[in-house]
C-alpha positions in Angstrom: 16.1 63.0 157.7 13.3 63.5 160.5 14.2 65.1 164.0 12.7 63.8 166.7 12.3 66.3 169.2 11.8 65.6 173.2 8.9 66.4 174.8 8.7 68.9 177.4 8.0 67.4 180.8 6.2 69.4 182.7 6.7 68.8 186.7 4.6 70.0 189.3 5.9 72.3 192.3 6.0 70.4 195.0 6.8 73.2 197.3 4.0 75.3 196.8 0.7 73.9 198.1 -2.7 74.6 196.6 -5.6 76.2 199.0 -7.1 72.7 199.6 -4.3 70.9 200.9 -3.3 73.4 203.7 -2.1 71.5 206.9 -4.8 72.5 209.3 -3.1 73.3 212.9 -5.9 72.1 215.3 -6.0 74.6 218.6 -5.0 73.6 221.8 -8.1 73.6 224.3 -7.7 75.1 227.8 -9.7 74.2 230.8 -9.5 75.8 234.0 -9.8 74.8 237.6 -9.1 76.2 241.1 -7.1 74.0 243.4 -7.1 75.8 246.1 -7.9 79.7 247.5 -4.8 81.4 245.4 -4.1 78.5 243.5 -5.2 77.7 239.6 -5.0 75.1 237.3 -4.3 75.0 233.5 -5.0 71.7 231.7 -4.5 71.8 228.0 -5.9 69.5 225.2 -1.9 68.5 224.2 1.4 68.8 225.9 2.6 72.9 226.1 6.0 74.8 226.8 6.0 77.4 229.3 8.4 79.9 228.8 7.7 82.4 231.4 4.2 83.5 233.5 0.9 83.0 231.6 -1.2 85.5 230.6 -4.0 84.9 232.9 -6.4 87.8 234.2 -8.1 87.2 237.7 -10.0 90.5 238.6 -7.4 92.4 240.4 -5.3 89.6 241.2 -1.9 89.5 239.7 0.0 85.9 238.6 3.4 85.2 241.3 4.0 81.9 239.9 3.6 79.3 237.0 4.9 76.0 237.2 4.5 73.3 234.7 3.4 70.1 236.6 3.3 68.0 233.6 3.4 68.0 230.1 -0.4 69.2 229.6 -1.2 70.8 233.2 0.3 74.1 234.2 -0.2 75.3 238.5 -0.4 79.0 238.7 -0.3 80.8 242.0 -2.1 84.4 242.4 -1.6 87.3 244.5 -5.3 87.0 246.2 -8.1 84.8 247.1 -9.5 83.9 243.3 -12.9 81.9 244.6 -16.1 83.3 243.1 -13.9 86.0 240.8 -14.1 86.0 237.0 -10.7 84.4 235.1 -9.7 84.8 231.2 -7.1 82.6 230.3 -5.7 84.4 226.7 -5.2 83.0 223.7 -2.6 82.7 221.7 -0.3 83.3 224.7 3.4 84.3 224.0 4.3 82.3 227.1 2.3 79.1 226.5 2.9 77.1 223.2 2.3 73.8 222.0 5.3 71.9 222.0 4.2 70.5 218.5 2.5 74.2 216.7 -0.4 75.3 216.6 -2.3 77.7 218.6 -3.4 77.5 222.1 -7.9 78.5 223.0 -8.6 80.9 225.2 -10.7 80.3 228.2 -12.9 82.1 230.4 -15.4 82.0 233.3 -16.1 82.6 236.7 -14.6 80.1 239.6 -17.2 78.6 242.1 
């Protein structure tokens, strides 16, 4: 009498994911702007969570304020005058985070 044996199935992984089909987070772009003498503005590429002040360098000015104005645009007041000074806005802020992942671009420039 012949035995008929089963064949072994073999199943992929489905939770581990080969190099090539990676998610890819895209990075949230920040532009800057001055609204006023102390007063900046941070508009982002997507809508961001601020979870305290952002980590914004104005030459020897110091950040008193950050407010989130809407979903993409955070208001920051500064301690000084920031017209004609250098900014860097830093990336990967602690403070700043896309509300859906991903990673948040550094900016920098000079205010005019």
């Amino acid at each position: 009498m012949a035995v008929l044996r089963q064949q072994n199935v073999h199943r992929r992984n489905r939770r581990v994911l080969g190099p090539g089909q990676m998610p890819v987070a895209s990075g949230v772009t920040t532009a800057v702007s001055s609204t006023g003498t102390t007063n900046m503005r941070l508009t982002y590429s997507r809508p961001v969570v601020l979870r305290g002040l952002p980590t914004v360098t104005v030459a020897t000015r110091t950040v008193v304020s950050a407010v989130l104005s809407s979903p993409n645009v955070v208001d920051v007041t500064m301690s000084g005058n920031v017209t004609g000074l250098a900014y860097t806005a830093a990336s990967n802020d602690p403070n700043v985070s896309p509300s859906q992942g991903g990673a948040v671009i550094g900016a920098a420039g000079t205010f005019s």
